[in-house]
Every structure is written in C-alpha cells, then in structure tokens.
C-alpha positions in Angstrom: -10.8 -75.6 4.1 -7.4 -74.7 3.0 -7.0 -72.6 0.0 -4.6 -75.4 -1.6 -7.9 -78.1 -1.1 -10.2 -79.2 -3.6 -13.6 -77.8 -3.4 -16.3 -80.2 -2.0 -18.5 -81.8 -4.6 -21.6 -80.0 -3.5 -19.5 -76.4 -4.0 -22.2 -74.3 -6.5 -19.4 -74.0 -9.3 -19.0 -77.5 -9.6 -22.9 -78.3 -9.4 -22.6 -75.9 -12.7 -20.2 -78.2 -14.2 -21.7 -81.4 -13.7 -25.7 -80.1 -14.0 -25.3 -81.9 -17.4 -24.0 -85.0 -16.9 -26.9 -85.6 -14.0 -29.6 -84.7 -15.9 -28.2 -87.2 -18.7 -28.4 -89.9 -15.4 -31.8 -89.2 -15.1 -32.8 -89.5 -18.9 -30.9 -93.0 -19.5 -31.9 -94.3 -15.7 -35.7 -93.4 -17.3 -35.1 -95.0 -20.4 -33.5 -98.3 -19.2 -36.2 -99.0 -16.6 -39.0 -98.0 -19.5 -37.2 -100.6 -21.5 -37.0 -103.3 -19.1 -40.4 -103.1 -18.2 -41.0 -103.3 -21.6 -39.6 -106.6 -22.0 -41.7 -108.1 -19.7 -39.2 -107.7 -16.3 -40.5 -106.4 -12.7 -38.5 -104.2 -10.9 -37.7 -105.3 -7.1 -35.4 -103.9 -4.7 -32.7 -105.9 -2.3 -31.8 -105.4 1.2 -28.2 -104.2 1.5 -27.2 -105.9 3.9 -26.9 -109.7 4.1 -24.9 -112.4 6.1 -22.2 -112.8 3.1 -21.9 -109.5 0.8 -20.7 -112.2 -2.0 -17.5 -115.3 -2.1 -15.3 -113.7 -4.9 -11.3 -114.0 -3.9 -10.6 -110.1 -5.2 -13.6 -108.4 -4.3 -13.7 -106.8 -0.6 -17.2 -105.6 1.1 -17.8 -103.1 3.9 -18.5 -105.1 7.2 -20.9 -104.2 10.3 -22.5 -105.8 13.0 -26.3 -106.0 13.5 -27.3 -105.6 17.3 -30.5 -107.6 18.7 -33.1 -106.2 21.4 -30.5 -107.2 23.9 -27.7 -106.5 22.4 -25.8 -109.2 20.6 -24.1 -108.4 17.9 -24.4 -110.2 14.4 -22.1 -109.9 11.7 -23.2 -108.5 8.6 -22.1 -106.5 5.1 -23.2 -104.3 2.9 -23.7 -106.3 -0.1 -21.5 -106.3 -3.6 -23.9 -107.5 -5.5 -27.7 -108.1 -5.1 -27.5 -111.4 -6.7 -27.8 -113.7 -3.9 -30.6 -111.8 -2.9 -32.1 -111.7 -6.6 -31.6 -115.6 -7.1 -33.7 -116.0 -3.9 -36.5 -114.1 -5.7 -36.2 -116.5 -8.9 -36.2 -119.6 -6.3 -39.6 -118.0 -4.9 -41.2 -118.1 -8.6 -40.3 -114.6 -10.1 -39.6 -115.0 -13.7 -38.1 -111.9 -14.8 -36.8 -109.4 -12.9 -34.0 -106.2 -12.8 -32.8 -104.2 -9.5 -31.3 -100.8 -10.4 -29.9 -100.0 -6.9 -26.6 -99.2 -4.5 -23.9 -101.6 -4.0 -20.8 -101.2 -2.1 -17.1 -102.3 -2.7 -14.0 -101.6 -0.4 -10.3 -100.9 -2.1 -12.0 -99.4 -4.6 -11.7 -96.2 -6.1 -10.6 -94.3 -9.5 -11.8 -92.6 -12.3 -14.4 -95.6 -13.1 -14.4 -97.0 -9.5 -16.3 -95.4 -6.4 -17.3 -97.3 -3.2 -20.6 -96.6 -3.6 -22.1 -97.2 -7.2 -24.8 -98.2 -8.7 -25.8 -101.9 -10.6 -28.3 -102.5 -12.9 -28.9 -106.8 -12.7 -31.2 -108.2 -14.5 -32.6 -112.2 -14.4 -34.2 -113.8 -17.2 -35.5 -117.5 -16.1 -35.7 -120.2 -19.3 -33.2 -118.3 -21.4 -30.1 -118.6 -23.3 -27.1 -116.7 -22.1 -27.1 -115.5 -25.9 -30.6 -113.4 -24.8 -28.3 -111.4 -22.7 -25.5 -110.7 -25.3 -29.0 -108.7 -27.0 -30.0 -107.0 -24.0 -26.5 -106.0 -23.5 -27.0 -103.7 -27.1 -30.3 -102.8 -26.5 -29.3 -101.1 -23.0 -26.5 -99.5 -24.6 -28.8 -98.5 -27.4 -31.0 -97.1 -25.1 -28.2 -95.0 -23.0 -27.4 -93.1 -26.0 -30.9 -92.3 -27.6 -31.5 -90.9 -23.5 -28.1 -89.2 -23.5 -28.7 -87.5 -27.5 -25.4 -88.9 -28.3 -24.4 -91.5 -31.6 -21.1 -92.5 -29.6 -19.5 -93.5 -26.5 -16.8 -91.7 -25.4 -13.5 -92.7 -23.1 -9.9 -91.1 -22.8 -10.2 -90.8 -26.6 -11.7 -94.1 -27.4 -14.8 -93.9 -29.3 -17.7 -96.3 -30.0 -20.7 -96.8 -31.9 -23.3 -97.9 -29.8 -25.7 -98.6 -32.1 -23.5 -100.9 -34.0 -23.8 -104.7 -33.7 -21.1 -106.0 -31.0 -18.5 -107.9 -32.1 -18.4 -111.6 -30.5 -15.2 -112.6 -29.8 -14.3 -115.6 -27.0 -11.4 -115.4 -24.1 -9.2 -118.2 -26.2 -9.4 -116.2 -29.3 -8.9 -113.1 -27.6 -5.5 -114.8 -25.9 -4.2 -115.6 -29.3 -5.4 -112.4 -31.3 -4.2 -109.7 -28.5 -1.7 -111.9 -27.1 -0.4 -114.5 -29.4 -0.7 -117.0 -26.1 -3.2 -120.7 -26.6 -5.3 -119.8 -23.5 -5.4 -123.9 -23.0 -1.4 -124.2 -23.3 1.4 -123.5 -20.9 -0.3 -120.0 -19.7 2.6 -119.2 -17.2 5.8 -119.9 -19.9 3.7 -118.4 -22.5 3.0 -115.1 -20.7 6.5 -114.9 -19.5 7.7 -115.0 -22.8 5.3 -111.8 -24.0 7.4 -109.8 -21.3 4.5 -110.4 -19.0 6.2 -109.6 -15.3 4.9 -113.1 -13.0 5.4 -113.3 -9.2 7.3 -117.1 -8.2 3.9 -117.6 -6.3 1.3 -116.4 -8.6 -1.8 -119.1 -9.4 -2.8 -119.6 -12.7 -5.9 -117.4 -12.2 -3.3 -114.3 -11.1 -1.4 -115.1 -14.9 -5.1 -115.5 -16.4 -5.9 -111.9 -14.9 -2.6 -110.4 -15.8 -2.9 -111.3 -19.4 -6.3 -109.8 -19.7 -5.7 -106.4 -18.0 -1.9 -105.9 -19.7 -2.9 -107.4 -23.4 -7.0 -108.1 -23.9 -8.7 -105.8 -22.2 -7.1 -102.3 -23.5 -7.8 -103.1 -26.8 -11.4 -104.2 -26.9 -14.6 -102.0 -27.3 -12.7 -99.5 -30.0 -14.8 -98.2 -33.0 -17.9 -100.8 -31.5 -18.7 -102.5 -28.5 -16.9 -106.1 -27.7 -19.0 -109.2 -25.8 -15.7 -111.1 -24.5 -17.2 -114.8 -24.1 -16.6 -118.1 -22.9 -14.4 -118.0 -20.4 -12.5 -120.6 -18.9 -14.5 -122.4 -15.8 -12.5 -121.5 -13.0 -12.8 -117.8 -13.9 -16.6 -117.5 -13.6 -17.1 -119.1 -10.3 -21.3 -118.5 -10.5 -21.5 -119.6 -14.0 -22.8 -123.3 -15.9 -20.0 -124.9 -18.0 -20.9 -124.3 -21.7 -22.7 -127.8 -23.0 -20.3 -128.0 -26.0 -16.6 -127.5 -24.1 -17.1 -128.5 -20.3 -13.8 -126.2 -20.5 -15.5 -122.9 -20.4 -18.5 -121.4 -18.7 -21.7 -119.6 -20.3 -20.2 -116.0 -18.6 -19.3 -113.4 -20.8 -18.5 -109.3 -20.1 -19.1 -106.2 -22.2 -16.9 -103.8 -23.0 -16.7 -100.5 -24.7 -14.1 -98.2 -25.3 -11.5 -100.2 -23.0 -14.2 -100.2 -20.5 -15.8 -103.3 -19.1 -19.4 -102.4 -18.8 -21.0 -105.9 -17.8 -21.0 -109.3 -16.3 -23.4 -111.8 -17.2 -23.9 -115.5 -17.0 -25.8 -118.7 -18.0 -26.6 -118.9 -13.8 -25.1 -122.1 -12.3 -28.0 -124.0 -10.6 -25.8 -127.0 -9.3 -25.3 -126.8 -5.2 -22.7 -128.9 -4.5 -20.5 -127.6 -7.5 -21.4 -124.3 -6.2 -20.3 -124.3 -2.8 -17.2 -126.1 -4.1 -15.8 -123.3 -6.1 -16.9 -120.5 -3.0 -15.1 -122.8 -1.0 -12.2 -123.0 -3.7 -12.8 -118.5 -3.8 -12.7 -118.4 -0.4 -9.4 -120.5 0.1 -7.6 -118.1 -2.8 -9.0 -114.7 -0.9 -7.3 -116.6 2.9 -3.9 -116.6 0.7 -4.5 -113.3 -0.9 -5.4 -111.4 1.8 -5.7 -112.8 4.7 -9.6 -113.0 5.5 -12.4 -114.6 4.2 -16.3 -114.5 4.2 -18.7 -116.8 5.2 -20.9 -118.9 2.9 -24.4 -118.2 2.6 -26.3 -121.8 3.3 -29.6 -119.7 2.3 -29.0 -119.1 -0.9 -27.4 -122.5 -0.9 -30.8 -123.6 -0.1 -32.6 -121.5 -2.4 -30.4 -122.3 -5.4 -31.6 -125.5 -5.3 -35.1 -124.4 -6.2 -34.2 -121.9 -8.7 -35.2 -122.5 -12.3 -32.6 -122.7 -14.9 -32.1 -118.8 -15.6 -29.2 -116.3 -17.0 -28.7 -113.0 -15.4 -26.1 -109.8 -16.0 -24.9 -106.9 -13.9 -24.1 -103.9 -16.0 -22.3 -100.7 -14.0 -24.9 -98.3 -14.4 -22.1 -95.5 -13.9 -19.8 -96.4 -16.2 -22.8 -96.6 -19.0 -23.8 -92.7 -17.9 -19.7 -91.9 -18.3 -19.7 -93.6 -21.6 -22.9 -92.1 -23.1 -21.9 -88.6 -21.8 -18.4 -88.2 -22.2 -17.7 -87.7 -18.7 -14.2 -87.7 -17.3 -14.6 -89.5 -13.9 -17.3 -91.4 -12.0 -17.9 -88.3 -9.6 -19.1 -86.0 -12.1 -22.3 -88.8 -12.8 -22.8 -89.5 -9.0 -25.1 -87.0 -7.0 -23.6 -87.1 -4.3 -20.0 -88.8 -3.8 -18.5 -90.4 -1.0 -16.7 -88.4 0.5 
C-alpha cells in the first residue's frame, strides 16, 4: 500500500474510531428485533438469490449464473429486496413477519449508499397502510432509546425522534416546496422553477427531478416527515388509494433530508401487476439498455396472498441517524471493498 492510500477499513486505528458506532448497531439491531417480536411478527430469513432480483426501471442488481450437476448454467441475481421472496411467505399463510438481512444494489455507492447493506422489511397481513406510518415512529423511537441519543443527526440537520411525524402527501409537498400542482402541466411547470429537463425525459424523470432538487432536501428537519400518496405510476408494487384512484397507498420516511423507508398498502391484483413490471421494464430497456425478467412465481403466489401492507426501512441509514455517523462505512462491519 502506498503511503498516499487510504488505510483499509480493518486498519486497528480505524477499528478505534468506529468501535462506537458498531456497538450502537448491535444495541438498536437488538432493540428493533425485541420490538418486532413484540408486536406479534416472526422473523424469517430469504434466499439471496432469485430468478429476478426485483422489476424497478432505476434500480440495478448484481447478476450470476447458477451451474447444474452437469453443468448448465442458469441465470440468477443477488436480490434488491427480499420482497418477492417475503410475499411468497404471506401467500403460504404467514401473517406477520420482518427479515433483517443483506441486500445488494449495483451503481450504488456514497456516503448513505454501499452495495451491500442491510434492510429491515416487515409484512403486516389485514392492515392499513396507516399501521405502518406507526411502526415507522416506533422503530425510530426505538433506534434512539438503543443508541442513548434524543436526536438524529445528519450534515447538520437535526431531528426529534420521539416527536410525532409530520404527515404530509406528494401533491402538497409539490405545491408547498415547489409551488408546482402535482396533477397540472408537471413538465412546463418544473421548467419554469429553473428546473433543468432533458427534450426526452418521461414524466416520471420530471416527477423524480422535482423531488430530489425541491421536496426531498427539505423534509425530516426538526422531526421526522411520512411523504404520502404518491401518484400511481410512481409506486409500481402499491394498491391505488380507495378515495383518489390517482395515487397509491405507498408512502417513504424521511428524517433529516434522509429517506429512511419505503412502505406500501401491497398491491394484490396480478394482471395490473405484471402490467406496470412490464411498463418498469420497458422504461429500464430505454434507460439503460437491459432489462430483467419477470418472476411468474411470485406472479403465482400474489394471487394467493391476503390483502397485507409491508415497509423496507434502510437499517444503515437508521444506525447513521441515531449515531451521528458521517458515512455508511463507519456503521458497516466490514465494507466492500
């Protein structure tokens, strides 16, 4: 190693430094499964790798093959999420269950963002999306009692975790951070907020610029924000919301600036589901180029699952949040490399 390179994670000094923040991991990881469990949910664990790591246009997996006796290969990935696998379990007759385990991303890596990381998903079958909005504040109540802290903490944003999150939905977001009507002329409307727009970007691409450059930098400051009801075609594994057919029961957490969770009133219908991964699939082919196939088992087993709702919360970014770390290293044991 030169003596211009960084030192390798597992270098004693910077076990020192970051002794703290992993024995904060271990108290919240403790105290988030004792909670869970509390509430009545069984723990199960997911096989990583599965014929289709997930159909969401923008996020990438980590491909392999699987080799028979006699040697035929098979594709496979290394799952994004385990909630295929998960909604299988609810189809067999689980009623409540969490996984607290690895998943894996490609083209993705930052101060919040590491190939490898950790998701907590939980499944509730019979409730209301609003159920998870709760659990949402209980978790983060929970992080913080483990971590000894009465904030969260992020490149000088600070939150109470303890207080009651404020509810606010995508279209009053739009108007409030944005001063755009999310149902209006989204394009003309961002463009005229200084918004830059590519002459072939979709109306999901202005959707997601709007959010990252307006909404989301300002949400999650002084106490945690549930950002709900967003329109359908941006929650592609989510039931339309009864009272507006416009939006979908999803909604994400954030705090401090960060988004923390995903959750959703779980779609249950399998033709309109394997429309919009067809329609996901069809925008990742224009994006970039490739596409993955579409999983007819859990096709299958969507068929049989109860009506349920179901959230995946970035375990690492909680730990960061409750501990006042710096970057998603210093709260992994043992980084990629």
């Amino acid at each position: 190693m030169s003596a211009s390179s960084e030192s390798p994670w597992w270098d004693p000094r910077k076990r020192r430094d970051r002794q703290p923040f992993l024995a904060a991991r271990g108290r919240i990881t403790r105290a988030v499964r004792a909670w869970l469990e509390a509430e009545g949910l069984v723990e199960v664990e997911t096989a990583g790798l599965q014929v289709s790591p997930g159909n969401e246009a923008h996020l990438h997996a980590f491909a392999t093959q699987a080799l028979t006796t006699d040697g035929q290969a098979r594709p496979m990935y290394l799952h994004t999420s385990p909630e295929f696998a998960c909604k299988k379990l609810l189809a067999s007759g689980e009623p409540a269950i969490f996984t607290l385990g690895k998943v894996w991303r490609n083209r993705e890596r930052g101060p919040l963002h590491h190939p490898e990381f950790t998701m907590l998903e939980w499944y509730r079958t019979g409730a209301a999306y609003e159920v998870l909005m709760d659990d949402c504040a209980a978790l983060m109540r929970r992080a913080a009692e483990a971590a000894g802290t009465t904030t969260f903490n992020w490149r000088g944003s600070v939150a109470n975790p303890f207080a009651e999150p404020e509810r606010l939905t995508v279209a009053e977001a739009f108007e409030r951070h944005a001063g755009i009507d999310l149902f209006g002329d989204l394009p003309a409307q961002a463009r005229a907020r200084g918004i830059r727009l590519a002459e072939d970007d979709s109306w999901a691409d202005v959707f997601s610029r709007v959010i990252v450059e307006k909404v989301e930098p300002n949400l999650g400051h002084g106490r945690p924000t549930i950002l709900c009801e967003y329109p359908v075609s941006e929650a592609a594994l989510a039931r339309p919301k009864p009272s507006d057919p416009r939006v979908a029961e999803r909604f994400e957490l954030y705090a401090c600036g960060v988004e923390l969770a995903n959750c959703f009133g779980e779609l249950t219908d399998v033709a309109e589901q394997r429309r919009r991964f067809e329609i996901e699939m069809a925008e990742k082919q224009r994006l970039y180029g490739e596409t993955y196939p579409i999983d007819d088992d859990f096709l299958d087993a969507l068929a049989l699952m109860p009506p349920a709702s179901g959230g995946a919360l970035g375990f690492d970014r909680l730990v960061i949040l409750a501990t006042g770390a710096t970057r998603i290293e210093q709260v992994l044991w043992t980084p990629v490399a």
